[in-house]
PAZAPA-4460 file (N, C-alpha, C; in steps of 0.05 Angstrom, whole numbers, plus 32768, in hexadecimal, padded with zeros to 4 digits):
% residues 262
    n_x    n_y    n_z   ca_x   ca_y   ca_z    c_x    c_y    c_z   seq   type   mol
   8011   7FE8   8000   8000   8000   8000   8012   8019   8000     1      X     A
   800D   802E   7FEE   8018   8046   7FEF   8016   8057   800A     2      X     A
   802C   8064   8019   802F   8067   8032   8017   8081   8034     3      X     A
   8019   8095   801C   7FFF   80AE   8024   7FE5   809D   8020     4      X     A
   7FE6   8091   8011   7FC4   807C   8016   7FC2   8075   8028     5      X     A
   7FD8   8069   803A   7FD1   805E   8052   7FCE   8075   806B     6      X     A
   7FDE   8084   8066   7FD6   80A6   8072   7FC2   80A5   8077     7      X     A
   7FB7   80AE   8060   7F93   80BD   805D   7F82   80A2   8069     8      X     A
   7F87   8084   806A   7F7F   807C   8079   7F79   8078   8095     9      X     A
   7F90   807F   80A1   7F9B   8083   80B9   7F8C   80A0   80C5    10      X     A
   7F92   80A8   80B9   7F82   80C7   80BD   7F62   80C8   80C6    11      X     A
   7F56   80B7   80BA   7F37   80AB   80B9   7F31   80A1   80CD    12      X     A
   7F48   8093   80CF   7F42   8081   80E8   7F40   808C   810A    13      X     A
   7F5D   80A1   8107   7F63   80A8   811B   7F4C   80BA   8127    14      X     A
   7F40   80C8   8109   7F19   80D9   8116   7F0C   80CD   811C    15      X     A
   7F0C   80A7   8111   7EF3   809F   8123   7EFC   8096   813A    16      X     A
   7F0E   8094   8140   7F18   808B   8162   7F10   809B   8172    17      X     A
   7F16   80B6   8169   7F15   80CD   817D   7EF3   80D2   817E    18      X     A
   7EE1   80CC   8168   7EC7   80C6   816B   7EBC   80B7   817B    19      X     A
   7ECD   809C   8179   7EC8   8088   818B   7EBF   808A   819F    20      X     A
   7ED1   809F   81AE   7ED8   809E   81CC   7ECC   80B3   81D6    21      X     A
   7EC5   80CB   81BA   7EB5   80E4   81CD   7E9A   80DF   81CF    22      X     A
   7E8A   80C2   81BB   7E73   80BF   81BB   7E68   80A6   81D2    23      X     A
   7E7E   8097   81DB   7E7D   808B   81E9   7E82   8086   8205    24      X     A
   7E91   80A1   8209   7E98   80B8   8222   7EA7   809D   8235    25      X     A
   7EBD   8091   8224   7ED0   807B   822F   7EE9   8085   8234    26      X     A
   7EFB   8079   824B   7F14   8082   8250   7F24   8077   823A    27      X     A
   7F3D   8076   8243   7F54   8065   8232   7F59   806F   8216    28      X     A
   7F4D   808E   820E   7F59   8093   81EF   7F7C   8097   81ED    29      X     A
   7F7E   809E   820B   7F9E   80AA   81FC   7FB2   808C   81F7    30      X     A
   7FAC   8076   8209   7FB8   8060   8202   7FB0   8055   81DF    31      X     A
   7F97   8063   81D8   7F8F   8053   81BF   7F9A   8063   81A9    32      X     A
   7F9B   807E   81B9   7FAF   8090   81A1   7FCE   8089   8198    33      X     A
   7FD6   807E   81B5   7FF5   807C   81B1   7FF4   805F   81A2    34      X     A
   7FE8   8051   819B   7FE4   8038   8189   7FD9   802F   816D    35      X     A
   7FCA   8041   8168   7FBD   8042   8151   7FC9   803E   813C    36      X     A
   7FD5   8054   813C   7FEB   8058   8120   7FF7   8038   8117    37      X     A
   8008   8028   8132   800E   8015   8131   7FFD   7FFC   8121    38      X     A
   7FE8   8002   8132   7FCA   7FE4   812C   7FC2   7FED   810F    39      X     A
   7FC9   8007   8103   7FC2   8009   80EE   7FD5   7FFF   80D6    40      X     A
   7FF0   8000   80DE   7FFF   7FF7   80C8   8009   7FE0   80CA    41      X     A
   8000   7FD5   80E5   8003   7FB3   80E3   7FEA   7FA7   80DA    42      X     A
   7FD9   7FB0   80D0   7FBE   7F9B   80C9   7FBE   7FAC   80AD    43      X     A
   7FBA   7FC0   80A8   7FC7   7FC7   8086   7FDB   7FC9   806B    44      X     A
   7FFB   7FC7   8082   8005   7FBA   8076   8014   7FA7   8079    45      X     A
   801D   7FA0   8094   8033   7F82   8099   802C   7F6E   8099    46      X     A
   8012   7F73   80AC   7FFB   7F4F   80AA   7FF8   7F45   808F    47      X     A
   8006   7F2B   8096   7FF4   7F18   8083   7FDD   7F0C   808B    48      X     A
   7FC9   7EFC   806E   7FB1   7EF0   8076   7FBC   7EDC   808C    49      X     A
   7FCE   7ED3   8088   7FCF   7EB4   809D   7FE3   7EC1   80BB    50      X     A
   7FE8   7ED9   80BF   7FE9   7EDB   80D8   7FD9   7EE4   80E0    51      X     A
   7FEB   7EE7   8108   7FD2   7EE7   8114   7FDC   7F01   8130    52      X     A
   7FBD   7F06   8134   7FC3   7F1C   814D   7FBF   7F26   815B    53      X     A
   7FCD   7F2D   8174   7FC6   7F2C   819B   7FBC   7F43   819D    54      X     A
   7FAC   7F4F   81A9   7FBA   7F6E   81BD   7FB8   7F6A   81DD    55      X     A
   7FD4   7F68   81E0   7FCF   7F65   81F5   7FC2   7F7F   820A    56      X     A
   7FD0   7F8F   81FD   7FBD   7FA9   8206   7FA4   7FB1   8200    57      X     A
   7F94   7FA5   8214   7F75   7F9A   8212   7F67   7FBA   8210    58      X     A
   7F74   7FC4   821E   7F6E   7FE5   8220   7F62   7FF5   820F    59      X     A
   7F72   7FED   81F8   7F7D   7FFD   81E1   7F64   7FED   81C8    60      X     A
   7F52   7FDE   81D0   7F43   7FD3   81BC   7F31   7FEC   81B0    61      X     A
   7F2F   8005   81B6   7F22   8014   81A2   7F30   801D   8190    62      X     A
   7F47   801C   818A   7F5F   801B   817A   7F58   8005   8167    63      X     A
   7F58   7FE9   8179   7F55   7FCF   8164   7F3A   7FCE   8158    64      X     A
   7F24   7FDC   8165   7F0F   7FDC   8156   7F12   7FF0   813A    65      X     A
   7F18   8007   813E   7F1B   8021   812A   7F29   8015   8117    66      X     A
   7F41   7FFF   811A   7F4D   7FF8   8109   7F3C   7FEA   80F5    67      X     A
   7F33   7FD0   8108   7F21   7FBF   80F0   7F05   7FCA   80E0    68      X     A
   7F05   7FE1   80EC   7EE6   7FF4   80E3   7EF9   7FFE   80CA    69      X     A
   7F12   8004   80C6   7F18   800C   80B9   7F23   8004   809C    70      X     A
   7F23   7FE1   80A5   7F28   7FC9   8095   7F0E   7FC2   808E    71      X     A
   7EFB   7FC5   8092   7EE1   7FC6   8086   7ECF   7FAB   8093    72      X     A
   7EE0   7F9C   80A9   7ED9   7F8C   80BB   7EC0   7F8B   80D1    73      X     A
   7EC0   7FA6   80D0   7EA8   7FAE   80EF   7E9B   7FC3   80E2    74      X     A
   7E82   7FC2   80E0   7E6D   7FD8   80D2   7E74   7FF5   80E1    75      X     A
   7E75   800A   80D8   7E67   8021   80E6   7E5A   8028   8102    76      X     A
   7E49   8013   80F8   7E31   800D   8113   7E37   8002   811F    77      X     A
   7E3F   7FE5   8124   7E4D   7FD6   8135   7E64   7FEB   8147    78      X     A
   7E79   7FF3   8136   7E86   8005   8143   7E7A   8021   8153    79      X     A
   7E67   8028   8151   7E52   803B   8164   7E4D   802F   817A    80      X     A
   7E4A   8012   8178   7E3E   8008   8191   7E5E   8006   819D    81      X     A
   7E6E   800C   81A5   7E83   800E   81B8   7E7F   800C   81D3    82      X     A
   7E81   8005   81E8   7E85   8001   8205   7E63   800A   8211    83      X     A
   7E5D   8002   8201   7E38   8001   81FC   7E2C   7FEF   820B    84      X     A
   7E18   7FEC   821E   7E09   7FCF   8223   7E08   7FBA   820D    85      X     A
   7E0D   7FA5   8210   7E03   7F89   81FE   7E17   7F88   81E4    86      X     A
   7E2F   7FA0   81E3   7E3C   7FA3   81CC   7E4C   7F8D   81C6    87      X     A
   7E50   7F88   81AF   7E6E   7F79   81B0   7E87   7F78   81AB    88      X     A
   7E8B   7F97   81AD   7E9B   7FA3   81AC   7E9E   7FB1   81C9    89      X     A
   7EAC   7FA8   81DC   7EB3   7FB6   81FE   7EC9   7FBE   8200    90      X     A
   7EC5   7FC4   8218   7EE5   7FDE   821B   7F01   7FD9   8218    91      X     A
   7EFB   7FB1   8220   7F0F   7FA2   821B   7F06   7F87   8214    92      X     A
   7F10   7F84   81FC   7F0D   7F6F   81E6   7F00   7F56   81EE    93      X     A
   7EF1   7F4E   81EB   7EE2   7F32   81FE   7EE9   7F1A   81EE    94      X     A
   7EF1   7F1D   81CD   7EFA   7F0E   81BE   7EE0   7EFB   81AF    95      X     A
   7EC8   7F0C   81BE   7EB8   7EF5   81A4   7EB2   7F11   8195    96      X     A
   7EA7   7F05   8180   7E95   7F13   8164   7EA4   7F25   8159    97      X     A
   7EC0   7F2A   8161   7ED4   7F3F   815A   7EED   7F2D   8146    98      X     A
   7EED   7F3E   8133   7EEF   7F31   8118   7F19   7F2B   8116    99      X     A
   7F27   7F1B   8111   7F3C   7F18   811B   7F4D   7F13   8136   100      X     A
   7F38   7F14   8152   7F40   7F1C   8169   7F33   7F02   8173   101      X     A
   7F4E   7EFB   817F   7F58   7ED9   8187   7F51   7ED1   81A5   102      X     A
   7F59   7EE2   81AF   7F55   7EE2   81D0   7F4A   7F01   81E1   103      X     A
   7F38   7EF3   81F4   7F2F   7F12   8205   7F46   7F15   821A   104      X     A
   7F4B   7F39   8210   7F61   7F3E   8229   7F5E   7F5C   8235   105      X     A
   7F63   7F61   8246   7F60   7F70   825B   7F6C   7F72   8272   106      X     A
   7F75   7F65   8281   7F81   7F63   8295   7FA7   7F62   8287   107      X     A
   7FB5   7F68   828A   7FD7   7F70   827E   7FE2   7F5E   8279   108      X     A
   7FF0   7F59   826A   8006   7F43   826F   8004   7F29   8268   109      X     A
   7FEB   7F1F   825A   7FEA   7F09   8253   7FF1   7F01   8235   110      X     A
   7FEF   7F1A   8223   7FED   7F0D   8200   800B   7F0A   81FD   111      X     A
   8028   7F10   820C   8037   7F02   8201   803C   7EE0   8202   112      X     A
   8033   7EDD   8217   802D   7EB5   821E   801D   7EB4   8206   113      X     A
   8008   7EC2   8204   7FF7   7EBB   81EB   8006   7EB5   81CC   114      X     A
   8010   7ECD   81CD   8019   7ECC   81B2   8033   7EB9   81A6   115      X     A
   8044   7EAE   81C6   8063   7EA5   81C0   805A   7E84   81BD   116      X     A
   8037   7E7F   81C8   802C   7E6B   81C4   8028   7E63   81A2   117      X     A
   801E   7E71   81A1   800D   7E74   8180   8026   7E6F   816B   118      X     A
   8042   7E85   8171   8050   7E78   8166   8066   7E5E   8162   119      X     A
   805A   7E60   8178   806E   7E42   8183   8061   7E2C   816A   120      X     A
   8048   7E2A   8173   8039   7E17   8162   8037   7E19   8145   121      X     A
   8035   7E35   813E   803A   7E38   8117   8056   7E2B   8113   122      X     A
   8072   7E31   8127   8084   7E22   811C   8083   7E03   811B   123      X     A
   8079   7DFC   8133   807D   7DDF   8132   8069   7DD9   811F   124      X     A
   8050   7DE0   8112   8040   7DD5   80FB   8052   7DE1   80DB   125      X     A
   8066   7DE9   80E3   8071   7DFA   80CF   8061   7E0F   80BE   126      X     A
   8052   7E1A   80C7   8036   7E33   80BF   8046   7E4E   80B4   127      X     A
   803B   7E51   80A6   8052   7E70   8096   8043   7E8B   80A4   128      X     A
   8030   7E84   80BE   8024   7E9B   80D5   8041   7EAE   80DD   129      X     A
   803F   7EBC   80E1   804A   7ED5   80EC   803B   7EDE   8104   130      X     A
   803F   7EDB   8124   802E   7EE6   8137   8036   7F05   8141   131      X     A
   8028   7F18   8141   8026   7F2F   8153   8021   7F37   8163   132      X     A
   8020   7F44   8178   801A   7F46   8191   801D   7F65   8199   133      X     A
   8008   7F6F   81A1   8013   7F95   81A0   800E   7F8A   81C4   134      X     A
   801F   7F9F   81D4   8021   7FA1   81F5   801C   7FBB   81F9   135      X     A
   8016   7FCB   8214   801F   7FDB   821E   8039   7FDC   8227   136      X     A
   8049   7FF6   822E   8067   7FF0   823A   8060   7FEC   8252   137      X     A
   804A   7FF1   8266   8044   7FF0   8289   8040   7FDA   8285   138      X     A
   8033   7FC6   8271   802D   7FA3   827A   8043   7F96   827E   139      X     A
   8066   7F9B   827A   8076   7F8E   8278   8086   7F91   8298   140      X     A
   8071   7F9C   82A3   8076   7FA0   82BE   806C   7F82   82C7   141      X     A
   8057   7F70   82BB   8056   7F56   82C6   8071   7F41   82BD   142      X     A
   8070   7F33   82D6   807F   7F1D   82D0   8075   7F10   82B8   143      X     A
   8060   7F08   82B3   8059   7EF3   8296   8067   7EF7   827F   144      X     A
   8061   7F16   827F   8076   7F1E   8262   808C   7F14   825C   145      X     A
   809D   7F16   8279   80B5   7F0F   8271   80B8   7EF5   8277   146      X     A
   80AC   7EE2   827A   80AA   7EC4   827C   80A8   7EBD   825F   147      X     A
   8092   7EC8   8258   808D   7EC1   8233   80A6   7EC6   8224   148      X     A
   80B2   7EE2   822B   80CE   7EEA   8226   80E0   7ED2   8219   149      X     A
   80E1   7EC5   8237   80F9   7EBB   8239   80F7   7E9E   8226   150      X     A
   80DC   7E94   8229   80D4   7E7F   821B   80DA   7E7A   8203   151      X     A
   80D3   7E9C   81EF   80D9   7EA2   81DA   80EA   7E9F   81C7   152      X     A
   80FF   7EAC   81E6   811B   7EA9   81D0   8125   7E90   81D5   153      X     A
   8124   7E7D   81EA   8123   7E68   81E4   8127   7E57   81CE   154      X     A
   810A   7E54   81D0   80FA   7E4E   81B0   8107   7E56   819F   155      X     A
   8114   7E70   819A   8114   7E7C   8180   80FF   7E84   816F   156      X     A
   80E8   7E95   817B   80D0   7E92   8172   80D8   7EAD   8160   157      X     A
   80E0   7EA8   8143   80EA   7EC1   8130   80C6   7ECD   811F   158      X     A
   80BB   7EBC   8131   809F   7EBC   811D   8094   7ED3   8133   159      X     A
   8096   7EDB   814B   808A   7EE9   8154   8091   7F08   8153   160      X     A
   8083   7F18   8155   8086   7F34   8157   8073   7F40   8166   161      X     A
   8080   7F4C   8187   8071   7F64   8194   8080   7F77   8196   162      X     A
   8064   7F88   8193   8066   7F9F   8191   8060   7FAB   81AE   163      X     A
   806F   7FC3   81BB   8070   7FD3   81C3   806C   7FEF   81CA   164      X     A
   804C   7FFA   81D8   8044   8012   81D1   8059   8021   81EA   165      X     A
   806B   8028   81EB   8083   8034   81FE   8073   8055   81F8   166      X     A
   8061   805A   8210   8059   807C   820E   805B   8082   822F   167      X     A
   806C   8072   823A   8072   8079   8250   8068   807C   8266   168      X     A
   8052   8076   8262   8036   8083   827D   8028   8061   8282   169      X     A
   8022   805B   8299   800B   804D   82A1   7FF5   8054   82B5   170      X     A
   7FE9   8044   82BB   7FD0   8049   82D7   7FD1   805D   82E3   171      X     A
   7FED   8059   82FB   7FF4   806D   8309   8005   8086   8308   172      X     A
   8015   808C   82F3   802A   809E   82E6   803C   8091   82D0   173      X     A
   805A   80A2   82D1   8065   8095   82BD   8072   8078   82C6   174      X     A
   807A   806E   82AE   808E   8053   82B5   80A1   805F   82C1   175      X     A
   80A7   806F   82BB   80C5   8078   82CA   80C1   8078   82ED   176      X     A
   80B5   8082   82F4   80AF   808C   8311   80A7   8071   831C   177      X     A
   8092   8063   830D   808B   804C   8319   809C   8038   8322   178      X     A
   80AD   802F   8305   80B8   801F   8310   80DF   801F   82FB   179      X     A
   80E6   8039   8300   80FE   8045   82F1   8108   8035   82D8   180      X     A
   80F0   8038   82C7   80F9   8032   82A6   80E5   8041   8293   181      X     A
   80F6   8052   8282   80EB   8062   826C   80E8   804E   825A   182      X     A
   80FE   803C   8252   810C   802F   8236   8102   801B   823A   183      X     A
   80F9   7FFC   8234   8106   7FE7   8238   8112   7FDA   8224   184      X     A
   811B   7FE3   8216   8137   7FDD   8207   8145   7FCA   8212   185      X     A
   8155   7FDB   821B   816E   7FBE   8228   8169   7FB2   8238   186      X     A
   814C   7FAD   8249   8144   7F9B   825A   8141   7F7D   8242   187      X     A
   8138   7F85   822F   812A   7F6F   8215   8147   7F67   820F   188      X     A
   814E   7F70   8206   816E   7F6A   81F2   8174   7F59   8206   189      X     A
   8179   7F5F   8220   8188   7F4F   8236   817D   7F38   8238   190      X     A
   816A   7F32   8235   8156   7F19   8234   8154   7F09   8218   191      X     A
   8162   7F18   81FF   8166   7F04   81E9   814F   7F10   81D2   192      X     A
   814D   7F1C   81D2   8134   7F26   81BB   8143   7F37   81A8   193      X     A
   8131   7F34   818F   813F   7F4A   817E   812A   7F65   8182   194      X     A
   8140   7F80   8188   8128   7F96   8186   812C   7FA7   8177   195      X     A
   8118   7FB4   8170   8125   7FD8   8162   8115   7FE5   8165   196      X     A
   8116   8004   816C   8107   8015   8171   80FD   8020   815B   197      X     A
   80DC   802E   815F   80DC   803C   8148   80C5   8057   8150   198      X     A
   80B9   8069   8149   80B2   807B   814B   8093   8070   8145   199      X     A
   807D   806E   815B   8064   8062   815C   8055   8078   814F   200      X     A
   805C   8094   8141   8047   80A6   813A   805B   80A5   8122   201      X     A
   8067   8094   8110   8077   809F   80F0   806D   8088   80E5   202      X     A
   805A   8082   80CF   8054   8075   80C3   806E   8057   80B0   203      X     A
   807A   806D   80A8   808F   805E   809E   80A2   804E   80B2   204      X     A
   80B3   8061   80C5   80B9   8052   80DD   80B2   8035   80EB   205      X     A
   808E   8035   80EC   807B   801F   80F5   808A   8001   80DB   206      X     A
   8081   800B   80C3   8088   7FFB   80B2   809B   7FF1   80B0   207      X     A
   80B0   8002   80B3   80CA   7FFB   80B4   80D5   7FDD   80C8   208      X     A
   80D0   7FEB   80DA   80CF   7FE0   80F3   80C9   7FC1   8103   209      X     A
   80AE   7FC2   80EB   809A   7FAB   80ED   80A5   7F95   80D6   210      X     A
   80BA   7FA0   80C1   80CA   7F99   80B0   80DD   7F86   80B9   211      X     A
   80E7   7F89   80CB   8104   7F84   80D9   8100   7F66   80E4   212      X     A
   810C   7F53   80DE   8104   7F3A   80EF   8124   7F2D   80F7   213      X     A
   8123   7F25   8107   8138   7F0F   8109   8131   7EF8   8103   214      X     A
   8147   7EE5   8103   8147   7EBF   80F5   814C   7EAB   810B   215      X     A
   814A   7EBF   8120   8151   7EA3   813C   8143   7EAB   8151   216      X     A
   8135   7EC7   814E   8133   7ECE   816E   8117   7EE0   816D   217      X     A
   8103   7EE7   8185   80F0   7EF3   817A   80FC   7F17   817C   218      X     A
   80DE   7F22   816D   80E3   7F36   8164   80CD   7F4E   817B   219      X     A
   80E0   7F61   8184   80CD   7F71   818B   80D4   7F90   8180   220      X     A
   80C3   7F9E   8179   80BA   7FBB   8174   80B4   7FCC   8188   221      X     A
   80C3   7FE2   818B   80BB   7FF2   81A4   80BA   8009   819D   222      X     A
   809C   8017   8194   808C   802F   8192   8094   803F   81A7   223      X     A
   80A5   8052   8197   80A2   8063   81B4   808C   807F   81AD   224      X     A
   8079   8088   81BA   8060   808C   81B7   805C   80AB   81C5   225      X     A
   803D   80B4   81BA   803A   80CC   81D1   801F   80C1   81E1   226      X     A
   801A   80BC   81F9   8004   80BC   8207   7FED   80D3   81FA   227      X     A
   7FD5   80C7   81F0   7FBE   80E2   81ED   7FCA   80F0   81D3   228      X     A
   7FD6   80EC   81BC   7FE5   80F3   81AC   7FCE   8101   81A3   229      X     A
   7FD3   811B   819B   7FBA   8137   8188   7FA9   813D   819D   230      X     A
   7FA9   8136   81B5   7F9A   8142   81CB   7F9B   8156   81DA   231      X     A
   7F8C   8164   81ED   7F92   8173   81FC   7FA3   815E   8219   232      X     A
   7F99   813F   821B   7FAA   8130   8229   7FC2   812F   8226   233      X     A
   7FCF   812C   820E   7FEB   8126   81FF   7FF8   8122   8218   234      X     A
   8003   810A   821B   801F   8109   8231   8017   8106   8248   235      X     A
   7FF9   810B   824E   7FF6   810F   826E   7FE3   80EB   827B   236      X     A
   7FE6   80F1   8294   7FDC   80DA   829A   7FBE   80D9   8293   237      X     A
   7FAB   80F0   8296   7F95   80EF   8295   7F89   80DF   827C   238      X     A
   7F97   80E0   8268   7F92   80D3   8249   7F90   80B4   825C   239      X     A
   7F92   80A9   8267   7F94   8090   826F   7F72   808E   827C   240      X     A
   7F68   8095   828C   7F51   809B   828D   7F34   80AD   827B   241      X     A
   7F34   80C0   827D   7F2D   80D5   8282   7F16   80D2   8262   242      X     A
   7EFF   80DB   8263   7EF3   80D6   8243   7EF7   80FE   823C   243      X     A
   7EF3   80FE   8224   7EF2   811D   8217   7ED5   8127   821E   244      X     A
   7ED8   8141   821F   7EBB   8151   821E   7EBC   815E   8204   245      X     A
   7EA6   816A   81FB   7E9D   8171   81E3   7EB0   818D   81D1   246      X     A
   7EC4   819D   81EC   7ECB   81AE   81E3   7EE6   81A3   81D8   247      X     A
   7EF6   818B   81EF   7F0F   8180   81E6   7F09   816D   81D0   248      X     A
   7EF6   815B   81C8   7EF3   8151   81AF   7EF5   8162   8192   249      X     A
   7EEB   817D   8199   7EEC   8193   817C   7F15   8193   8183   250      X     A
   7F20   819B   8194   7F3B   81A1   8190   7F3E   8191   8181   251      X     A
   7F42   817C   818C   7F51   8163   818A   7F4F   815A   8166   252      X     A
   7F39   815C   815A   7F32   815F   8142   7F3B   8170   8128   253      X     A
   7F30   8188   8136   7F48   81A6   812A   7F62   819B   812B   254      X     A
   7F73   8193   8145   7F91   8188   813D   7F93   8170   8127   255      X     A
   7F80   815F   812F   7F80   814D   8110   7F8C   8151   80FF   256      X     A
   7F75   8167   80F4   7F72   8175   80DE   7F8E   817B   80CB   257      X     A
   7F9E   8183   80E5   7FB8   819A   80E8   7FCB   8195   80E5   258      X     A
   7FCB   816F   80EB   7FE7   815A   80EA   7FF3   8161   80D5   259      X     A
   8010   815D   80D2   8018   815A   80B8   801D   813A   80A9   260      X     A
   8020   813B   8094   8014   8120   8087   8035   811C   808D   261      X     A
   8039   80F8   8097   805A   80EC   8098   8058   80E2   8080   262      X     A
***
């Protein structure tokens, strides 16, 4: 796909997210902001039909919904009904009737077990699957993660790839303060992974990025991101909670507008 087509897609998408969430008066946009861009150029252009894919950041499913609304997967309407009574589409992914989406997650820290599973098994069936897995950087605060980690490289699981939304903020403040790590860079490397950083708001970057594989070891991507990205939240903790009112939804839109095309 031509990278400004995928732009002007991206662009579309990113208004109905922010629709999403002012019509649905739901927390969690700035985590879905700092991801989007990502969920968008892994399901438009890296995915193949026969892979497959996590989020473990259950959070961030109005992101994964906007995406597949955008893939032409989830009607309009369906996507209205968001965090709705009886919807099936909730705040965090329940995993039925949701089109590509393997497992329900919500609670942190579980889709890399998930995913180092999935590939474990495409290798041993010898399956030409590719698994992905997008995280938050605060979930890698569970032990599991790095149990799956370690399993991985193990394995040699070269078939997997997570991704990393690194925007620095969780629940309670930043990673840093919480628990003194901006990066986790050299925590991964030290543990046997292949990584590379890349810029979670540059289109090409994402691609790039998502490009990169190793032949023995798994692969992770680390977005480094803005919390609430085109918000009046941008960067702050409140984007982690907090839904928009009617006056910050017009900003936030006008900045849209305003981006410059990468």
């Amino acid at each position: 796909m031509d990278i400004q087509v995928f732009e002007d897609i991206f662009e579309k998408a990113r208004m109905r997210l922010l629709q999403l969430h002012y019509d649905s008066q739901t927390g969690h946009l700035g985590g879905n902001l700092s991801c989007l861009q990502a969920l968008m150029a892994l399901h438009h252009i890296s995915m193949k039909q026969e892979d497959s894919f996590i989020l473990s950041k259950g959070h961030a499913a109005g992101a994964l919904y906007t995406t597949l609304w955008s893939l032409g997967k989830i009607s309009d309407q369906e996507l209205s009904t968001y965090g709705a009574e009886g919807t099936l589409l909730p705040i965090h992914p329940s995993g039925k009737g949701i089109p590509g989406l393997l497992f329900a997650t919500g609670s942190l820290g579980h889709g890399p077990s998930l995913a180092a599973g999935l590939a474990l098994s495409a290798k041993q069936r010898t399956q030409p699957r590719h698994v992905y897995c997008v995280c938050s950087d605060g979930e890698w605060q569970e032990g599991s993660c790095w149990e799956a980690l370690i399993f991985a490289v193990h394995q040699k699981l070269d078939n997997l790839t997570i991704i990393i939304d690194q925007n620095g903020l969780q629940g309670f403040g930043t990673t840093q303060d919480v628990i003194s790590c901006s990066d986790l860079s050299p925590r991964l490397i030290a543990f046997g992974a292949s990584v590379h950083q890349a810029s979670g708001h540059d289109s090409t970057s994402i691609i790039n990025a998502l490009g990169q594989r190793s032949t023995d070891r798994p692969n992770i991507v680390i977005l480094n991101t803005i919390k609430g990205k085109g918000t009046h939240y941008e960067g702050q903790l409140e984007s982690h909670y907090l839904p928009i009112n009617k006056e910050q939804y017009d900003i936030a839109k006008a900045s849209q507008r305003k981006r410059p095309v990468r």
